[in-house]
C-alpha positions in Angstrom: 214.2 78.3 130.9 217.1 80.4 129.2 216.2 84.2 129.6 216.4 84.6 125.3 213.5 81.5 124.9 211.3 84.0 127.8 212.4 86.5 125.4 211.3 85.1 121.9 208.0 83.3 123.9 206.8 86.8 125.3 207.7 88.4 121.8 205.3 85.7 120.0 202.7 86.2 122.7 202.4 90.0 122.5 202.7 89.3 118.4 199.7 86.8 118.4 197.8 89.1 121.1 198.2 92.2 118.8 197.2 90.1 115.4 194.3 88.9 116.9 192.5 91.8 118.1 193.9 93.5 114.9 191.7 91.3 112.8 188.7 91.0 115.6 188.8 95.1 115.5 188.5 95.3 111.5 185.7 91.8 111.5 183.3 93.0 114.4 184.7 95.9 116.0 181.6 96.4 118.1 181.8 93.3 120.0 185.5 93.5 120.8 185.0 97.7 122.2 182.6 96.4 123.9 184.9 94.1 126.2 186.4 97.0 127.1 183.6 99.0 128.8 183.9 99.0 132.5 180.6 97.8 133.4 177.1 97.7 130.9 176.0 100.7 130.1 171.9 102.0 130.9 169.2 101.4 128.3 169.3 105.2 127.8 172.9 105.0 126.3 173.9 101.9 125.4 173.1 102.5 121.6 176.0 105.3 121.4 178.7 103.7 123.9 181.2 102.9 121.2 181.3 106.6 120.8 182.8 107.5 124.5 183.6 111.6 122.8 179.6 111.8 123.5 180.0 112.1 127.2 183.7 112.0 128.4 186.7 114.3 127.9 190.0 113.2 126.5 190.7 111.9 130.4 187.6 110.2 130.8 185.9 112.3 133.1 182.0 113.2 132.0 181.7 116.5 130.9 177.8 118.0 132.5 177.7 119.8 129.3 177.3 116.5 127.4 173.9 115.8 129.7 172.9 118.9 128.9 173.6 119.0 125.1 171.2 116.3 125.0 168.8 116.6 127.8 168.9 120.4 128.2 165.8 120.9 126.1 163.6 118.3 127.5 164.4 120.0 131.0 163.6 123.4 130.0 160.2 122.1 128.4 159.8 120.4 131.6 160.2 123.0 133.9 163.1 120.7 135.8 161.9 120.9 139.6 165.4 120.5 140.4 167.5 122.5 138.5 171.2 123.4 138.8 170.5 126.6 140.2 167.9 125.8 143.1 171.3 124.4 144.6 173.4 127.3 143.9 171.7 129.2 146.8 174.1 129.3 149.7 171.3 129.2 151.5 170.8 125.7 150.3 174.2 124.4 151.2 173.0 122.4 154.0 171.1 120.2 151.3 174.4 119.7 149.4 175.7 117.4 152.5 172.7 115.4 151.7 172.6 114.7 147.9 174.9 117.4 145.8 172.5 117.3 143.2 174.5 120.2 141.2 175.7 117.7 138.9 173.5 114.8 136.8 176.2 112.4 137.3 175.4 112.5 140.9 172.1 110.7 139.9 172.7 108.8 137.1 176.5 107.6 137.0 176.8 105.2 134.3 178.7 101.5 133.6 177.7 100.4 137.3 174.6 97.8 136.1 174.6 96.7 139.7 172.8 99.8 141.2 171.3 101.1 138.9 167.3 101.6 138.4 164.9 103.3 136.7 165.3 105.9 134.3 169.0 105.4 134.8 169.4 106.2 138.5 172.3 104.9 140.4 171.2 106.2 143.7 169.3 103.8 146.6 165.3 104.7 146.1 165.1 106.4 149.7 167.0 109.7 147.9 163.9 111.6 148.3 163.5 111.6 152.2 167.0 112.9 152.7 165.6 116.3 151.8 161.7 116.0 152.5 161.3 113.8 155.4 159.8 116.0 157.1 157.2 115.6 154.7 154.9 113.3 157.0 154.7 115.8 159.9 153.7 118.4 157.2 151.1 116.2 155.6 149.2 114.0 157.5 148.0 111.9 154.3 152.1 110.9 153.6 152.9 109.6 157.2 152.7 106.3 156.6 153.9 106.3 153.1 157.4 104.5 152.5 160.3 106.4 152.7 161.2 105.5 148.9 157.8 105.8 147.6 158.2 108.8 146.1 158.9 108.4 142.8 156.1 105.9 142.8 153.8 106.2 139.1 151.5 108.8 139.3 153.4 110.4 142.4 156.0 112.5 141.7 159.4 112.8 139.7 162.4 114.5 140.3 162.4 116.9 137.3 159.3 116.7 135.3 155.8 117.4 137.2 154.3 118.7 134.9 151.4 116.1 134.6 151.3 115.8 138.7 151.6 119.2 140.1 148.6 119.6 143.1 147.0 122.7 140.8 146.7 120.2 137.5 145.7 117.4 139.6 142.9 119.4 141.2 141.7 121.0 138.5 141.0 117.4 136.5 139.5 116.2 139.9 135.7 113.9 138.8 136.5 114.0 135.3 134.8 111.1 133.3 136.8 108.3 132.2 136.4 109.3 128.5 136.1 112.9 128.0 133.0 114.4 126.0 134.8 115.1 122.7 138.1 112.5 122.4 140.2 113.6 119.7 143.9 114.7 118.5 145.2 118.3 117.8 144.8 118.8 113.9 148.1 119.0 112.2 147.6 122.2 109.6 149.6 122.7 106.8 149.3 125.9 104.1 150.2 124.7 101.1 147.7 127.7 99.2 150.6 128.9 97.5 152.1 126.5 96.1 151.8 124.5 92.3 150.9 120.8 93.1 153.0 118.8 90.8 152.1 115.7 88.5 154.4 112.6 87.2 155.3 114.4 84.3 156.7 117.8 85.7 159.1 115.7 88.1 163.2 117.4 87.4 164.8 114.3 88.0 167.9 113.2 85.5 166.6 111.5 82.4 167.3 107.9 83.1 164.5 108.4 85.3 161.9 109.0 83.0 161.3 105.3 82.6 160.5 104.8 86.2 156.8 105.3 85.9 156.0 103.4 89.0 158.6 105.9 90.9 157.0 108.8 89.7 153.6 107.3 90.0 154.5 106.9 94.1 155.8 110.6 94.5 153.0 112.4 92.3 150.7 110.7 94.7 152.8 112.4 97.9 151.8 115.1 100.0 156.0 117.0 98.3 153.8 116.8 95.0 150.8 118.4 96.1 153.4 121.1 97.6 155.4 121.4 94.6 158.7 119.6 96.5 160.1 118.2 92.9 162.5 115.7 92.9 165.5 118.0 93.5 164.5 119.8 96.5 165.6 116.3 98.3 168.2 114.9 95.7 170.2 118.1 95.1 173.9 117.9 96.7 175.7 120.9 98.1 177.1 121.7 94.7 173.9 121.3 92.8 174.5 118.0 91.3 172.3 115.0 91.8 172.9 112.6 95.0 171.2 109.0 94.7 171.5 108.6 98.5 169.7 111.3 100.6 169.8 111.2 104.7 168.0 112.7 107.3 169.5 116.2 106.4 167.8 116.1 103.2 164.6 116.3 105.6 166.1 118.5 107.8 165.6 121.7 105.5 161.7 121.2 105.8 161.5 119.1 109.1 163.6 120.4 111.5 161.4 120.3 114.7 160.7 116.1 113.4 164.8 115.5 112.5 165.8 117.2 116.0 163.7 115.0 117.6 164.6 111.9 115.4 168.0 112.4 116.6 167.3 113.0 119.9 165.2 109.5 120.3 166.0 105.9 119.9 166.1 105.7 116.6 168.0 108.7 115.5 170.7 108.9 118.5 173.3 107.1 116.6 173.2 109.2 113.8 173.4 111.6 115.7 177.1 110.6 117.3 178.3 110.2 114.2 178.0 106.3 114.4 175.9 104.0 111.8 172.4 103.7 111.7 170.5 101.8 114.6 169.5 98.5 113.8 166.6 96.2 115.5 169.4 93.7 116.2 170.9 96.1 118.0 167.8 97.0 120.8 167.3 95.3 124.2 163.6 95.7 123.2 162.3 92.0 121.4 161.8 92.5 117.4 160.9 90.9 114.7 164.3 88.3 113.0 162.9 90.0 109.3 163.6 93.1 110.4 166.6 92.7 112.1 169.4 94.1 110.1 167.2 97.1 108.7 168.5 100.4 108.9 166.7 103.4 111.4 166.6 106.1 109.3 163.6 108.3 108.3 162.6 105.8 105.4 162.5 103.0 107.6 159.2 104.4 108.3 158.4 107.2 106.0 159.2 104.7 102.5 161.2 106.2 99.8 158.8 108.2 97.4 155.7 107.6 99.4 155.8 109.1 103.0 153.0 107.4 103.7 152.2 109.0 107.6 149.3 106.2 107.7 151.9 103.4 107.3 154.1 104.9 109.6 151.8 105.3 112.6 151.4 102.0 112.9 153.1 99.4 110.3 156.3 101.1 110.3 156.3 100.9 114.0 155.2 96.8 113.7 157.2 95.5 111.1 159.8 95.8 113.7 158.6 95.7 117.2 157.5 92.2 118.4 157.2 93.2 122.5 154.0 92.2 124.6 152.9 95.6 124.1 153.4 95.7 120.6 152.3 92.9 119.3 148.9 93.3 121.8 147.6 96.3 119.9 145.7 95.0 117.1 143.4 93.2 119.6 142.9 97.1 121.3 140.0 99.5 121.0 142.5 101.6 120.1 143.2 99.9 117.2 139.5 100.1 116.2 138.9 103.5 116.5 142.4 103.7 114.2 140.9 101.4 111.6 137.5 103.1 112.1 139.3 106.5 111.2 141.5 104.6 108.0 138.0 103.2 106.5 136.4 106.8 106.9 133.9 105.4 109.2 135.2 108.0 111.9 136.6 111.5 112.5 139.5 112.4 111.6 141.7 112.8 114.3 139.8 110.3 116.7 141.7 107.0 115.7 144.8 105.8 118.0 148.3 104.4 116.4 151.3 103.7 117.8 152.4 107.2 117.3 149.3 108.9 118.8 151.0 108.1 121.9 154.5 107.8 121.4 154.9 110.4 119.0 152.6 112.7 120.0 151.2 116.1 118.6 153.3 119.0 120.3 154.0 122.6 120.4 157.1 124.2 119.2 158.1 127.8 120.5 155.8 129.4 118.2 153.4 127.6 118.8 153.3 125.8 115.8 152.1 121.7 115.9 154.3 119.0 115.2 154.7 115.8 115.5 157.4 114.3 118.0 159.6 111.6 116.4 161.8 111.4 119.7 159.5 108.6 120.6 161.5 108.1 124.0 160.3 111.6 125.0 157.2 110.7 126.9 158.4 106.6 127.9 160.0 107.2 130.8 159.0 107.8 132.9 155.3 107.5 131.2 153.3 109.6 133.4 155.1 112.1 130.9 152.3 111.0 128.9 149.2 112.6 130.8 148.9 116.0 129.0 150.1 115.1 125.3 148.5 111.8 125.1 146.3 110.3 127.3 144.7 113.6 128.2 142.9 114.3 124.6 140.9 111.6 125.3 140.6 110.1 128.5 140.4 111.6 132.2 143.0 112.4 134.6 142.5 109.8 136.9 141.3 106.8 134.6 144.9 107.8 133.0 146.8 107.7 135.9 145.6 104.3 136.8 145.9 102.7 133.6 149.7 103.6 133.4 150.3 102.5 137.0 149.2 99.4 135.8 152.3 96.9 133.9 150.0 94.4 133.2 147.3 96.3 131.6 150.2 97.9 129.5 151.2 94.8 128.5 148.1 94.4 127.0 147.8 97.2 125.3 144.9 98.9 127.7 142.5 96.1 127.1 140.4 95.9 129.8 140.3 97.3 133.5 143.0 98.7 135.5 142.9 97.4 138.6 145.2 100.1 140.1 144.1 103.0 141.7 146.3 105.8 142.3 145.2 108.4 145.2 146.9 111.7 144.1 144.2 113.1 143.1 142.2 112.9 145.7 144.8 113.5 148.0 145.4 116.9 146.5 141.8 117.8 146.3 141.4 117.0 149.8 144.6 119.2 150.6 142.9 121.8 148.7 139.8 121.4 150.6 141.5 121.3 153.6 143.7 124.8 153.1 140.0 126.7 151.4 138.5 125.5 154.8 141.3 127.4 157.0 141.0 130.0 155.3 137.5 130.6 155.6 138.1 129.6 159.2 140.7 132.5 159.3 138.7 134.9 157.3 135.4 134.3 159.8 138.0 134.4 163.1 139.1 137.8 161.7 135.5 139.1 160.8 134.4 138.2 164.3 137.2 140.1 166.1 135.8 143.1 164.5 
């Protein structure tokens, strides 16, 4: 073969090559970036990997300050067991050889499927006894545990105790498996000074006067009772009317529920600047009708009616079709939220889907809110203990239900048949050091 046919056959080849994934790029761009990813990227990431600017530098390298843009908060609410600067001692240097644990990447590298577990960890399971093995001489009650049990459900985790802690764990020692008086923080909002606002006093342009079932839906909304008219959400920057409004319309009035929006599931892509999440899009099974809807807060809070009711559970339904999901409605938990919806019950007393994934929480004034990063208490879900499970139920009836898969699967209906010994390994460890030191107390008094 003549070295001008090579020529004009590797021209047409790199012609054809560079028309084809011209067109694939501009058809279905996601599936073509995505053959270029060096490995599968972790359930905790996957939704924003198109968008490689949220975690690497121009060279590719991953910058720690992208971890901690996004996980920074969670780890100071937390407590982080492990932070950066327990490893900064020099005196701590010896611990460095083991596991330099000054970096998150460290721990969780990503687009390596093969080793990778739990809550995005690309380390072997034994990481844990590199530092603490000497844990079993310590502790007779841990000498015969695996050297990777650790992490274990209802154990302990690597940067958020704050359910597990021996002080916590003691202090809920023998309580019942429901408590006395189960119920939810109440939510309090002071509307006194405001002018609640009917159909007729909406400010919206005048082709909207027509709309009466429109303005019926918002007069009936908790912005109208609040005197939120239609502008306060339809107003551009320059004071004209927008049709569309996003989740920065909501921001002005929701920012602790937006800033978690975006930090969760649902909200992360927004929130690198990449279209709305769809449920074709999650690893999770959902429903094929809902498929091609688009996360954003009216998937769940419906134009005009913000109906929290519908959101706590249907909004969380009409799209998720997983064992667990789909389980629910045969719960007691579902009961008590239908006992609640009829009036039959308390408020605050019925359990939906957000009662426990997005759960009532403090800001830093101490102000409630709900949660809408619904992946904050998931993983892993002992995270749940104080701002779930813990307004109703006791410590240890909660730490055996959520060490249990199958009973999750189900949606809690019926017995766990898991029991997890912390407790009672901590109390006893609590008895153990009050009994030394009344042993040292009486040694000392008898010396005198």
């Amino acid at each position: 073969m003549s070295n001008k046919l090579q020529w004009i056959i590797w021209s047409l080849a790199t012609i054809g090559l560079v028309t084809f994934f011209a067109i694939s790029l501009t058809s279905q761009p996601n599936t073509v970036a995505r053959t270029f990813l060096p490995g599968v990227t972790t359930h905790g990431h996957y939704q924003i990997e198109l968008q490689c600017s949220s975690c690497h530098t121009p060279g590719m390298g991953v910058q720690q300050d992208a971890c901690v843009k996004c996980h920074g908060a969670e780890l100071k609410t937390a407590t982080d067991t492990h932070p950066k600067t327990k490893f900064s001692d020099p005196g701590k240097a010896h611990l460095l050889v083991q596991l330099d644990a000054r970096s998150c990447t460290t721990c969780h590298e990503e687009h390596v499927p093969d080793r990778t577990q739990a809550m995005g960890l690309s380390l072997p399971d034994d990481y844990c006894w590199h530092c603490h093995q000497e844990i079993g001489e310590q502790r007779p009650s841990h000498k015969d545990f695996a050297y990777d049990s650790c992490a274990t459900t209802g154990c302990h985790n690597y940067h958020d105790n704050r359910a597990l802690f021996e002080n916590f764990l003691v202090a809920h020692f023998g309580e019942p498996d429901v408590l006395d008086d189960p119920s939810l923080p109440r939510l309090a909002y002071d509307s006194s000074d405001r002018t609640p606002l009917n159909a007729k006093q909406h400010d919206a342009p005048d082709e909207w006067n027509s709309d009466a079932e429109l303005l019926s839906e918002w007069a009936t909304t908790a912005h109208a009772k609040a005197g939120v008219n239609c502008t306060a959400c339809h107003s551009a920057e320059d004071g004209t009317w927008r049709q569309q409004i996003s989740h920065d319309s909501c921001r002005g009035c929701h920012e602790n529920q937006v800033a978690g929006f975006l930090a969760g599931r649902h909200g992360m892509r927004l929130a690198a600047d990449l279209p709305p999440m769809t449920p074709s899009e999650a690893r999770l099974p959902m429903k094929h009708s809902s498929f091609h809807s688009e996360l954003t807060c009216a998937a769940c809070h419906s134009d005009h009616r913000f109906d929290t009711r519908f959101a706590a559970v249907d909004g969380c339904l009409q799209c998720h079709d997983d064992e667990h999901s789909t389980a629910y409605r045969n719960s007691s938990h579902f009961d008590l939220w239908q006992a609640e919806v009829e009036g039959a019950a308390d408020p605050g007393t019925g359990v939906s889907c957000a009662t426990c994934h997005m759960p009532r929480v403090e800001d830093d004034d101490g102000q409630l809110f709900v949660q809408h990063n619904q992946n904050d208490n998931l993983r892993p879900n002992d995270k749940m203990l104080r701002n779930a499970c813990g307004h109703c139920h006791g410590l240890q009836f909660s730490l055996d239900a959520l060490a249990d898969i199958d009973l999750i699967n189900r949606n809690f209906v019926g017995e766990s048949k898991v029991h997890i010994e912390s407790i009672d390994m901590a109390k006893a460890w609590a008895d153990e050091r009050a009994r030394l030191r009344e042993e040292r107390k009486r040694k000392r008094q008898e010396k005198k």
